[in-house]
FIKOLRO-840664 format. One line per 5 residues: number of its first residue (from 1); their letters; for each residue x, y, z of N, C-alpha, C. Coordinates in nm, 4 decimals. Layout:
# FIKOLRO-840664
NUM	A	X:Y:Z:X:Y:Z:X:Y:Z | ...
# end
This chain:
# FIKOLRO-840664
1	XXXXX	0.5812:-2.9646:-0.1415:0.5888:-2.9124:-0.0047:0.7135:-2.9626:0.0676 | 0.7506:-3.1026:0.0558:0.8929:-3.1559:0.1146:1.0023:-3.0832:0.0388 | 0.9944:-3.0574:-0.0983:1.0958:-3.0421:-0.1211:1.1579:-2.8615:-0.1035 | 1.0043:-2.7882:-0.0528:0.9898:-2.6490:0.0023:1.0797:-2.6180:0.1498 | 1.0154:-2.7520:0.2441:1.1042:-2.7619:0.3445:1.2190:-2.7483:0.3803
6	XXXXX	1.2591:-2.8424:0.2957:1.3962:-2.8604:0.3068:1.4686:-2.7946:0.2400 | 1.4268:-2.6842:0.1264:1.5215:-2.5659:0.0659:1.5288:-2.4828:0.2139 | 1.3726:-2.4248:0.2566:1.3819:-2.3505:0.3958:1.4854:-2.4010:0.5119 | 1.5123:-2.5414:0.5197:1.5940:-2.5556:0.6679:1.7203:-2.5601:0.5988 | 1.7802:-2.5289:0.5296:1.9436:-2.5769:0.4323:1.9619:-2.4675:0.3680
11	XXXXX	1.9064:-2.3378:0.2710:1.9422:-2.2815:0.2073:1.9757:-2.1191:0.3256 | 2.0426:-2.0646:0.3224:2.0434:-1.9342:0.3266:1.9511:-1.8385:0.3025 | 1.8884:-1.7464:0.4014:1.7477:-1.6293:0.3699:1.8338:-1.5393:0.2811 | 1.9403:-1.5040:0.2521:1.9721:-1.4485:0.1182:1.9690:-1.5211:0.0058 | 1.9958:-1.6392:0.0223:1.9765:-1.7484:-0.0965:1.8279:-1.7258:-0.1267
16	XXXXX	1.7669:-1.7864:-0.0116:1.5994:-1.7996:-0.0717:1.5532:-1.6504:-0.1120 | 1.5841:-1.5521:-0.0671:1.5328:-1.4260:-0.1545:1.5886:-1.3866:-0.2777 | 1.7197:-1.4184:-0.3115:1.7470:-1.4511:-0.4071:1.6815:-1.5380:-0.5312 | 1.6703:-1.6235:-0.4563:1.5863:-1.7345:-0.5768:1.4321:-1.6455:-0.6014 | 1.3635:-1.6580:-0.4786:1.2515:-1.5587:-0.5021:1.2643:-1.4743:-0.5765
21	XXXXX	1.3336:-1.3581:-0.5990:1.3578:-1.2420:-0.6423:1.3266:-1.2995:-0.8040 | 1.4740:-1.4097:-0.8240:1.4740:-1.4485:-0.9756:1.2890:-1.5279:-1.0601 | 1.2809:-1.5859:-0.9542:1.1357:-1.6075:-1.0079:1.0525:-1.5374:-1.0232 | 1.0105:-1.4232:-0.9525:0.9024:-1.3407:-0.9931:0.9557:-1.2762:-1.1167 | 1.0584:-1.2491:-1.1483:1.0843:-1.1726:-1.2318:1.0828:-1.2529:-1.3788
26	XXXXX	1.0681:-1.3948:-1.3582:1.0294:-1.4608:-1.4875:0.8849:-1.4779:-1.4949 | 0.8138:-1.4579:-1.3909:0.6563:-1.4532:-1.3911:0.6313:-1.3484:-1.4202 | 0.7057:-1.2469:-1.4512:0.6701:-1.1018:-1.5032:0.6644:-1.1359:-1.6118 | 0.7122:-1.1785:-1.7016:0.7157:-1.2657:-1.8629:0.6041:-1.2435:-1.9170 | 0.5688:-1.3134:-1.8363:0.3725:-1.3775:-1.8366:0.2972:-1.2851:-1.8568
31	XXXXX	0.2175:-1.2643:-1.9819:0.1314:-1.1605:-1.9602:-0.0030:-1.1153:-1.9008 | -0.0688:-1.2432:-1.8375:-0.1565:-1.2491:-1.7494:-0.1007:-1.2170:-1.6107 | -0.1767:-1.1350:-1.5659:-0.1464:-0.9989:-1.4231:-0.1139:-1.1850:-1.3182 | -0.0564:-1.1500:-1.2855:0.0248:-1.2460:-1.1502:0.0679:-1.1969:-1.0018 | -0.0164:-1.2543:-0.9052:0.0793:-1.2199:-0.7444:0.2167:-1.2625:-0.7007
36	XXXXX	0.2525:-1.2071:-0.6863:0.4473:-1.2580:-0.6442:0.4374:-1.1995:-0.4773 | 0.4594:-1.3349:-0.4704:0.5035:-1.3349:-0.3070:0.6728:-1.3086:-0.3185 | 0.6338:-1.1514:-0.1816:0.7945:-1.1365:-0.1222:0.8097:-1.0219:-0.1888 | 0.8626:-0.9291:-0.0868:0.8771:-0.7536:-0.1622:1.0138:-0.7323:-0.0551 | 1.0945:-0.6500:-0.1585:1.2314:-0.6245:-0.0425:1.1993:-0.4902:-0.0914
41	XXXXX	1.1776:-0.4335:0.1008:1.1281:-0.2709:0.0796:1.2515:-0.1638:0.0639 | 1.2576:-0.0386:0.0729:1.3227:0.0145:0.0560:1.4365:0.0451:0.1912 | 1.4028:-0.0369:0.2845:1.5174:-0.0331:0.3977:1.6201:-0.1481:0.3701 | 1.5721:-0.2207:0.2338:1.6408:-0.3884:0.2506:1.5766:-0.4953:0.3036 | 1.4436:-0.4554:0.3910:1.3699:-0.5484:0.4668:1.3200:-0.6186:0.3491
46	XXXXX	1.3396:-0.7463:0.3830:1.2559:-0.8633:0.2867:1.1356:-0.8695:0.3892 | 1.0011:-0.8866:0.3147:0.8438:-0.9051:0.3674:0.8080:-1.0289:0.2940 | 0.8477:-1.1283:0.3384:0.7978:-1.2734:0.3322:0.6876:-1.2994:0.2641 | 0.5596:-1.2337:0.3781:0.4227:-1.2854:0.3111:0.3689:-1.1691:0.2431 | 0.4111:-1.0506:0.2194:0.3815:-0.9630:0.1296:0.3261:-1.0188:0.0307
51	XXXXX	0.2251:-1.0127:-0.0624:0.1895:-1.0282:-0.1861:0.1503:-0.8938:-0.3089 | 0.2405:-0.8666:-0.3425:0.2270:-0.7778:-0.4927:0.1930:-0.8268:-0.6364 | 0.1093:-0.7871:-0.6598:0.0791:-0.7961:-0.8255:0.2011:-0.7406:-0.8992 | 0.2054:-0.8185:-1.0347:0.3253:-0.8133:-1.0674:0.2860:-0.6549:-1.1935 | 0.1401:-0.6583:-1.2019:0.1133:-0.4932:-1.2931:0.1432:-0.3814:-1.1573
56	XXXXX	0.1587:-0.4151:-1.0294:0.1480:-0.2377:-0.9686:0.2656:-0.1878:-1.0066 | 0.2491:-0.0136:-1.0363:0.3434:0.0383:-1.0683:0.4084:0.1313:-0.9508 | 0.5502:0.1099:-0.9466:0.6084:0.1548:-0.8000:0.7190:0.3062:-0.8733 | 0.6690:0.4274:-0.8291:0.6960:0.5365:-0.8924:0.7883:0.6132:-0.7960 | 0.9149:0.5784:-0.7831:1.0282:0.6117:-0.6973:1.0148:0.5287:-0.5884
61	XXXXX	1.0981:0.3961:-0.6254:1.0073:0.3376:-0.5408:1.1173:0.3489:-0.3794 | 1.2436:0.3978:-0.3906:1.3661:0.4170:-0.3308:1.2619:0.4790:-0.1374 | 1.1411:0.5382:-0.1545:1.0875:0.6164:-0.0694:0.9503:0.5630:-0.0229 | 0.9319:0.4057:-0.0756:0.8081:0.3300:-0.0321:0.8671:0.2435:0.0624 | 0.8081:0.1991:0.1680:0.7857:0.1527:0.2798:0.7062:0.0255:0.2908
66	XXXXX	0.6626:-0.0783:0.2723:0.5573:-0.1846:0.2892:0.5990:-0.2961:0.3850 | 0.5523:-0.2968:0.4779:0.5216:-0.4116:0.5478:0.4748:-0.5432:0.5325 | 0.4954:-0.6260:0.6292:0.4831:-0.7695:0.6229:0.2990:-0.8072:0.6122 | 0.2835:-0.9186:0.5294:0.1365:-0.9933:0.5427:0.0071:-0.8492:0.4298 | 0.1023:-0.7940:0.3560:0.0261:-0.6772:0.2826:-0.0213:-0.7231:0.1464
71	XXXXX	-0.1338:-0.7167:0.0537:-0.2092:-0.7452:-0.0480:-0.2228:-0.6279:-0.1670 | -0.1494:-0.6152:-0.2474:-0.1443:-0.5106:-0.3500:-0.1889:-0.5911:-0.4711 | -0.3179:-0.5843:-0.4864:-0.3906:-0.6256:-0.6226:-0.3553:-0.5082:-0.7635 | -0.3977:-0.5912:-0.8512:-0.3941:-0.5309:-1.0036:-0.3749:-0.4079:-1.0112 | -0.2880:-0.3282:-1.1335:-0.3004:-0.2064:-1.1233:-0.2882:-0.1249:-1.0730
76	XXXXX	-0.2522:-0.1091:-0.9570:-0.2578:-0.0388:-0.8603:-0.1585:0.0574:-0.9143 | -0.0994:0.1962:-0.8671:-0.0101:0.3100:-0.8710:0.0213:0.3157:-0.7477 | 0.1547:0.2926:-0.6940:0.1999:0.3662:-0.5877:0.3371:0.4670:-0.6344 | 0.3127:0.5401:-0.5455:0.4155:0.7160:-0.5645:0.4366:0.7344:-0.4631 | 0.6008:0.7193:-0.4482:0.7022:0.7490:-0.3397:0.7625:0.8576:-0.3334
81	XXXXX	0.7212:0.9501:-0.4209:0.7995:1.0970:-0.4144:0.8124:1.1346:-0.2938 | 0.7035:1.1742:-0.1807:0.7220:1.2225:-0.0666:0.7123:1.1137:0.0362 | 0.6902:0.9915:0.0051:0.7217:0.9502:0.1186:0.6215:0.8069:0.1518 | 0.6457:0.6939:0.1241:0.5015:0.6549:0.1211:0.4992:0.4801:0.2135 | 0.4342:0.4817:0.3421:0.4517:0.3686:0.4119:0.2856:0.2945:0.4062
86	XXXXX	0.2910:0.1979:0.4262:0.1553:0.0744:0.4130:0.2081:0.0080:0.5114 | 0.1323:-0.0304:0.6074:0.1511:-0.0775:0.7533:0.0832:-0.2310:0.7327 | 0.1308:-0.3190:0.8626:0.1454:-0.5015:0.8189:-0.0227:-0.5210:0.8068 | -0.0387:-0.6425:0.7199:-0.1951:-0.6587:0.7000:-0.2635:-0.5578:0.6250 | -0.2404:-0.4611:0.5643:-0.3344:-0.3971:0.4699:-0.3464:-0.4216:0.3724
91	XXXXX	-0.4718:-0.4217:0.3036:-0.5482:-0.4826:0.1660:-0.5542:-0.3653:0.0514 | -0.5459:-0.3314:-0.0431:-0.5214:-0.2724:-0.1426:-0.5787:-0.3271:-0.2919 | -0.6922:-0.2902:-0.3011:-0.7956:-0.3030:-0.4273:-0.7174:-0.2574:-0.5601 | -0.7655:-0.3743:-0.6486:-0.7345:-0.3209:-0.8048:-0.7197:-0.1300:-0.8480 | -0.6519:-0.1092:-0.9265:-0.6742:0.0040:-1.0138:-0.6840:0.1361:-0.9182
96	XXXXX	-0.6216:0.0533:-0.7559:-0.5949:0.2310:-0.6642:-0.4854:0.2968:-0.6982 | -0.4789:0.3921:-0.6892:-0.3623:0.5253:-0.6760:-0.3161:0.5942:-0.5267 | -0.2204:0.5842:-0.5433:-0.1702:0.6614:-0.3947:-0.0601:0.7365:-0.4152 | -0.0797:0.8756:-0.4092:-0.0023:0.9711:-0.4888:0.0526:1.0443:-0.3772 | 0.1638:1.1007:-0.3873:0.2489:1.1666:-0.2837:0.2598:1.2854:-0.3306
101	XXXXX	0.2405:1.3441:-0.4612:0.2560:1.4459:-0.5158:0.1981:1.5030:-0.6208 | 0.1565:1.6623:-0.6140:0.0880:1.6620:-0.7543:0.1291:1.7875:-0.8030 | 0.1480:1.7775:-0.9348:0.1538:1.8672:-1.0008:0.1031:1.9730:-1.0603 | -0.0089:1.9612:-1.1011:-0.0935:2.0168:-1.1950:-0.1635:2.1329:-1.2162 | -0.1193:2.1939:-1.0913:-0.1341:2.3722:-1.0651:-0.0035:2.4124:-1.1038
106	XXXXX	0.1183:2.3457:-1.0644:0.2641:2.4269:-1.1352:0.2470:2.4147:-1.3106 | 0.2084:2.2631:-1.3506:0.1946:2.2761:-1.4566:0.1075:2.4124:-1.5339 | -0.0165:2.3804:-1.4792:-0.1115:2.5447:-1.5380:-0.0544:2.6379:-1.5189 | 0.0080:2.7125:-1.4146:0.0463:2.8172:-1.4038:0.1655:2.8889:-1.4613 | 0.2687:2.7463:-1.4697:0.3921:2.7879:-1.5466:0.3537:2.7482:-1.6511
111	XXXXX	0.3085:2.7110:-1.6989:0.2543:2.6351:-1.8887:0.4255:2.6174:-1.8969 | 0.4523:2.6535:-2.0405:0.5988:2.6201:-2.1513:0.6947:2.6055:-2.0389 | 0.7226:2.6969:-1.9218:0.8391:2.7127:-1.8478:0.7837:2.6036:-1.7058 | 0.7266:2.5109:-1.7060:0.7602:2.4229:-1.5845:0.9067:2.3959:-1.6230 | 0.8971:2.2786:-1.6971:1.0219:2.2381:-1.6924:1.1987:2.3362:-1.6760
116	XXXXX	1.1781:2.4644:-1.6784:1.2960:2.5435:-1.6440:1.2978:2.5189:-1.5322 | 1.1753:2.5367:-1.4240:1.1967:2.6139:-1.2437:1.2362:2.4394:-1.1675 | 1.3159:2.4804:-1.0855:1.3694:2.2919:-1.0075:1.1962:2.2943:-0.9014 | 1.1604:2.1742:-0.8401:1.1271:2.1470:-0.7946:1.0643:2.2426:-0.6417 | 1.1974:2.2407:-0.5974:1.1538:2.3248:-0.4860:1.1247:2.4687:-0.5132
121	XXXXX	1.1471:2.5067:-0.5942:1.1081:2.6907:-0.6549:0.9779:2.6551:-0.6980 | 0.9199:2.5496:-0.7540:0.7415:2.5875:-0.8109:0.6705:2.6239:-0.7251 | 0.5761:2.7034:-0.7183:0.4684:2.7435:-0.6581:0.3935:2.6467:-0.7362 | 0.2805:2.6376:-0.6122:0.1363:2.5221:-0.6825:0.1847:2.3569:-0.6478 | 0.3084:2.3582:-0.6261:0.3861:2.2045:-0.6376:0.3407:2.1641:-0.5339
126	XXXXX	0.2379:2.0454:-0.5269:0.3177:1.9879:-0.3794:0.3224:1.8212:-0.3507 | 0.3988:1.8641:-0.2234:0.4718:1.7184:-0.2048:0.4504:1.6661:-0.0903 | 0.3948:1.5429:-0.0089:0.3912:1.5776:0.0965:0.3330:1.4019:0.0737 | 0.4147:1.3474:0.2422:0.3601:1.1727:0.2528:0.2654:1.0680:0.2886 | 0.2254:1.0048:0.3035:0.0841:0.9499:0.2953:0.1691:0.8435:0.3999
131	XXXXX	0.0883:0.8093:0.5024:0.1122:0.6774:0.5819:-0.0313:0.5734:0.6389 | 0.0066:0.4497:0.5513:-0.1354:0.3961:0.5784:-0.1477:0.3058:0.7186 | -0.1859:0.2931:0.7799:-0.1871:0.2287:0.9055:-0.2046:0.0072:0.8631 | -0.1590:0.0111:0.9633:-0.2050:-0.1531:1.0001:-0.3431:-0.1659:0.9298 | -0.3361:-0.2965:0.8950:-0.4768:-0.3849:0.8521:-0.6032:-0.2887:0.8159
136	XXXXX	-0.5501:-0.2100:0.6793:-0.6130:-0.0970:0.6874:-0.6829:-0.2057:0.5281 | -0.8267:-0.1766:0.4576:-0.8667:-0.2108:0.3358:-0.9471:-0.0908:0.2583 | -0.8636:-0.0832:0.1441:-0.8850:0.0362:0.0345:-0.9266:-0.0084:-0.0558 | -1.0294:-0.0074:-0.0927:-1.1380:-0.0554:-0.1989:-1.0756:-0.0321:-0.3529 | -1.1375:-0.0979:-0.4385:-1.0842:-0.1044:-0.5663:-1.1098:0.0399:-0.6053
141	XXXXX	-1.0445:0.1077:-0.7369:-1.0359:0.2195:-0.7738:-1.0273:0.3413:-0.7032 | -0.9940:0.3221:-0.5880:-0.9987:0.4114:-0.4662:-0.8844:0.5422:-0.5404 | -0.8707:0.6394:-0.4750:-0.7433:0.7395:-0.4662:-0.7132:0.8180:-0.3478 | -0.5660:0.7996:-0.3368:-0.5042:0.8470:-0.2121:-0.4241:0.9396:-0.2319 | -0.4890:1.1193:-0.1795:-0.3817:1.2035:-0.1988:-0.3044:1.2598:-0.1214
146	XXXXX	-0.2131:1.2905:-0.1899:-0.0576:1.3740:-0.1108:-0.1081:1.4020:0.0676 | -0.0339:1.3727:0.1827:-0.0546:1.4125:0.2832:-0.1238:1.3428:0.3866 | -0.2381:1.2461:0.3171:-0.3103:1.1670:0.3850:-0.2476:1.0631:0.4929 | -0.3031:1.0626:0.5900:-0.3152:0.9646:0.6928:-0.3918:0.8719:0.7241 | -0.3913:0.7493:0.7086:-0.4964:0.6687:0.7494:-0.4796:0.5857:0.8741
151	XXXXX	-0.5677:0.5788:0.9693:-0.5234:0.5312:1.0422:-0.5808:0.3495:1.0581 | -0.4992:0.2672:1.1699:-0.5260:0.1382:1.1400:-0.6545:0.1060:1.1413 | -0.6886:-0.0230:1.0791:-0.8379:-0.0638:1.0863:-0.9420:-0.0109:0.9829 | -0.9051:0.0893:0.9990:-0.9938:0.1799:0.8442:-1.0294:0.1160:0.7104 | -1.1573:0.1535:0.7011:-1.1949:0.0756:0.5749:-1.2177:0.2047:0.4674
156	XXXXX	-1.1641:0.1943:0.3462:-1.2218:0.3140:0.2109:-1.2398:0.2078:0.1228 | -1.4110:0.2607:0.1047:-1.4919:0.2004:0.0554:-1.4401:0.2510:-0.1354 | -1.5082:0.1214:-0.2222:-1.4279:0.1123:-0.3968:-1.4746:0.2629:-0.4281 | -1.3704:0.3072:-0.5113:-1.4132:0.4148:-0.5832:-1.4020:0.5451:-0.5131 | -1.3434:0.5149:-0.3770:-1.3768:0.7038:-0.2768:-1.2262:0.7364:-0.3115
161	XXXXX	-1.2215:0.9357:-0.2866:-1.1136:0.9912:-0.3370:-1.0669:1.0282:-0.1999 | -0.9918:0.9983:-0.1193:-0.9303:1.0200:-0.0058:-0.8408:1.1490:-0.0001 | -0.9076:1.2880:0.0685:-0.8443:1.3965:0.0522:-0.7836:1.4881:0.2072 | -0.8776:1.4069:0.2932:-0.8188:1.4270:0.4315:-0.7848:1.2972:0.5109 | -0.7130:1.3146:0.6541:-0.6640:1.1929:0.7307:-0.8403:1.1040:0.7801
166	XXXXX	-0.8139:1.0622:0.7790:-0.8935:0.9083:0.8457:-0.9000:0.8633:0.9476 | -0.9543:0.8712:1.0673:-0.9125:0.8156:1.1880:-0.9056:0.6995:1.2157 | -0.8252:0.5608:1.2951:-0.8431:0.4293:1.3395:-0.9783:0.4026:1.3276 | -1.0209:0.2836:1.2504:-1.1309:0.1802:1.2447:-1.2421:0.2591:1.1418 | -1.2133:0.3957:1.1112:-1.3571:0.4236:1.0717:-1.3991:0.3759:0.9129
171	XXXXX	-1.4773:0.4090:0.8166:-1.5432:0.3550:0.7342:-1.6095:0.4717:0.6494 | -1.4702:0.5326:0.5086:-1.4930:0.6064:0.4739:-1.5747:0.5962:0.2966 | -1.6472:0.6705:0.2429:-1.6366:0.6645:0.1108:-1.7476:0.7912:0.0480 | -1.6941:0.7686:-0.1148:-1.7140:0.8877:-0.1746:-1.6178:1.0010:-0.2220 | -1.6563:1.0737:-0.3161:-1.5901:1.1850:-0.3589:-1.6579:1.2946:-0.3283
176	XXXXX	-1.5820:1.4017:-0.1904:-1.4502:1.3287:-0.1177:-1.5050:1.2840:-0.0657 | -1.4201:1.1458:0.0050:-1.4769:1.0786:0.1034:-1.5342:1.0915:0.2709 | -1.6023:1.0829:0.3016:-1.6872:1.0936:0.4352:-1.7148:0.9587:0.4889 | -1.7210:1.0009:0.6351:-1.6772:0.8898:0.7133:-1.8417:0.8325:0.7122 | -1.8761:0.6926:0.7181:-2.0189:0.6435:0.7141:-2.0050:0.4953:0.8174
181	XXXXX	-1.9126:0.5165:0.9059:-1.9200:0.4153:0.9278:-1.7678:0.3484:1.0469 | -1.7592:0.2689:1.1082:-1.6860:0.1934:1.2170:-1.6546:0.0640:1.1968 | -1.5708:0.0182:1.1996:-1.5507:-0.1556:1.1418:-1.5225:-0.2051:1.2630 | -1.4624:-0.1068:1.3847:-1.4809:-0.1839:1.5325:-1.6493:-0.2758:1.5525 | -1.7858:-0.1690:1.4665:-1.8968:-0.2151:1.5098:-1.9465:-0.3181:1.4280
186	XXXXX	-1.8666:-0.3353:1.2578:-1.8590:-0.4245:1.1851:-1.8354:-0.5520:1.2073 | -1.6828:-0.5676:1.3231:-1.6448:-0.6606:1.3433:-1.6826:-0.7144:1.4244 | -1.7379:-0.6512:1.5260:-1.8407:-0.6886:1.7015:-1.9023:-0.8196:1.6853 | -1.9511:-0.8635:1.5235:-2.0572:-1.0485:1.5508:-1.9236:-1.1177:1.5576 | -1.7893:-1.0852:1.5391:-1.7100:-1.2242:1.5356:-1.6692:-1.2567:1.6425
191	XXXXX	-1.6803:-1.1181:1.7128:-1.5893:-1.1479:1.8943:-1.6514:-1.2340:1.9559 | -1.7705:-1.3064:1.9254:-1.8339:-1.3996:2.0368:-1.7457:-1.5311:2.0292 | -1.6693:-1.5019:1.9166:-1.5424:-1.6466:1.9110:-1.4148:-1.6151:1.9913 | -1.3954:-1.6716:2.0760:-1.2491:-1.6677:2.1733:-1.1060:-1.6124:2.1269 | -1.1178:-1.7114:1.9947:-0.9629:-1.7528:1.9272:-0.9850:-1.5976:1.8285
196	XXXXX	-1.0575:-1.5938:1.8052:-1.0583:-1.4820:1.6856:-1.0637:-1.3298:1.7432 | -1.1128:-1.2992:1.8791:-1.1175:-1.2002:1.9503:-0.9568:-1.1855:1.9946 | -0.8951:-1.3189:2.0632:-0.7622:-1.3008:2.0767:-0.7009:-1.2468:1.9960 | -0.7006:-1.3078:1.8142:-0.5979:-1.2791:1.7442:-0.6295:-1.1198:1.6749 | -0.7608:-1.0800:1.7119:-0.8376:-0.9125:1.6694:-0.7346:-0.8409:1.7626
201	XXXXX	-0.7706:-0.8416:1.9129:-0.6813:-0.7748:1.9816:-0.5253:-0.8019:1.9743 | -0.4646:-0.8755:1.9330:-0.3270:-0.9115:1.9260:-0.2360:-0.8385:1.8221 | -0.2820:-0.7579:1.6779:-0.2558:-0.7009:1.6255:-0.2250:-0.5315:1.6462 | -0.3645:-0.5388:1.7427:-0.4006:-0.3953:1.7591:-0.3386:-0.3489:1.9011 | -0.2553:-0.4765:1.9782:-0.1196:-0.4205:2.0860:-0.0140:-0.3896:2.0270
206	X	0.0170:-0.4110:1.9124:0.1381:-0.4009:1.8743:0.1595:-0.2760:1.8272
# end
């Protein structure tokens, strides 16, 4: 821990992301799944307390977005084709998918000749961006498709297929998923604590 310190008050924040950078990438080595603190998103922003698993797979990743204090467990798939942001504090379960795009009607329809027509000429194609809100938690095996919105606070419960937007706080699950639920009314036994009601509302001004 002293000797943590004192790299932090003496070294350079390009230095220390630097060094960061080089270490996770030797903990990738390792073949037991590993969290690596520190993600430099696609603006250049370094996210400090970010934590990524070192199995998620980042699929263009030039068009992902992630914020500070965010939890990307095992496995996970993220797809940046159209566009793809995760807002500060959101939790992200093993073995989710969050897809920006799908194919699989151009594929059927053109069979042998997809690969001739570009992108923007397929019919059936589509593309379109997903933005997850603040301190949002997506249950393990979850899936997130093309277009979706979630808004902050929202909970999707393990295993639901997320095919429309989500409104702030609610509590979705299932294939497709349906709303069952409020985490504003979830969270209501903790507010009788001062410090913890402060730091509930303090997120949700920003």
């Amino acid at each position: 821990m002293i000797v943590k310190k004192i790299l932090q008050n003496t070294l350079p924040i390009q230095w220390r992301i630097y060094l960061r950078k080089k270490l996770n990438s030797i903990i990738r080595q390792f073949k037991t799944p590993k969290m690596l603190w520190g993600y430099q998103n696609a603006s250049g922003q370094w996210q400090q307390r970010t934590r990524i698993s070192d199995t998620v797979f980042f699929y263009y990743p030039k068009k992902i977005y992630i914020q500070d204090n965010v939890f990307i467990w095992h496995y996970t798939i993220l797809d940046g084709t159209g566009g793809l942001e995760i807002g500060e504090g959101s939790q992200i379960g093993a073995w989710v998918g969050i897809f920006t795009h799908s194919s699989h009607i151009a594929i059927r329809i053109y069979g042998n000749h997809y690969q001739e027509i570009t992108e923007k000429e397929k019919k059936g194609y589509k593309i379109a961006p997903v933005k997850i809100g603040k301190y949002v938690f997506i249950g393990a095996g979850s899936k997130i498709f093309p277009g979706v919105k979630i808004g902050e606070g929202a909970l999707i419960s393990a295993g639901s297929f997320v095919t429309k937007d989500v409104k702030e706080f609610e509590i979705v699950s299932g294939n497709p998923a349906e709303v069952i639920g409020n985490t504003k009314k979830l969270d209501r036994r903790y507010m009788r604590d001062s410090q913890l009601k402060e730091w509930y509302e303090e997120w949700q001004r920003t």
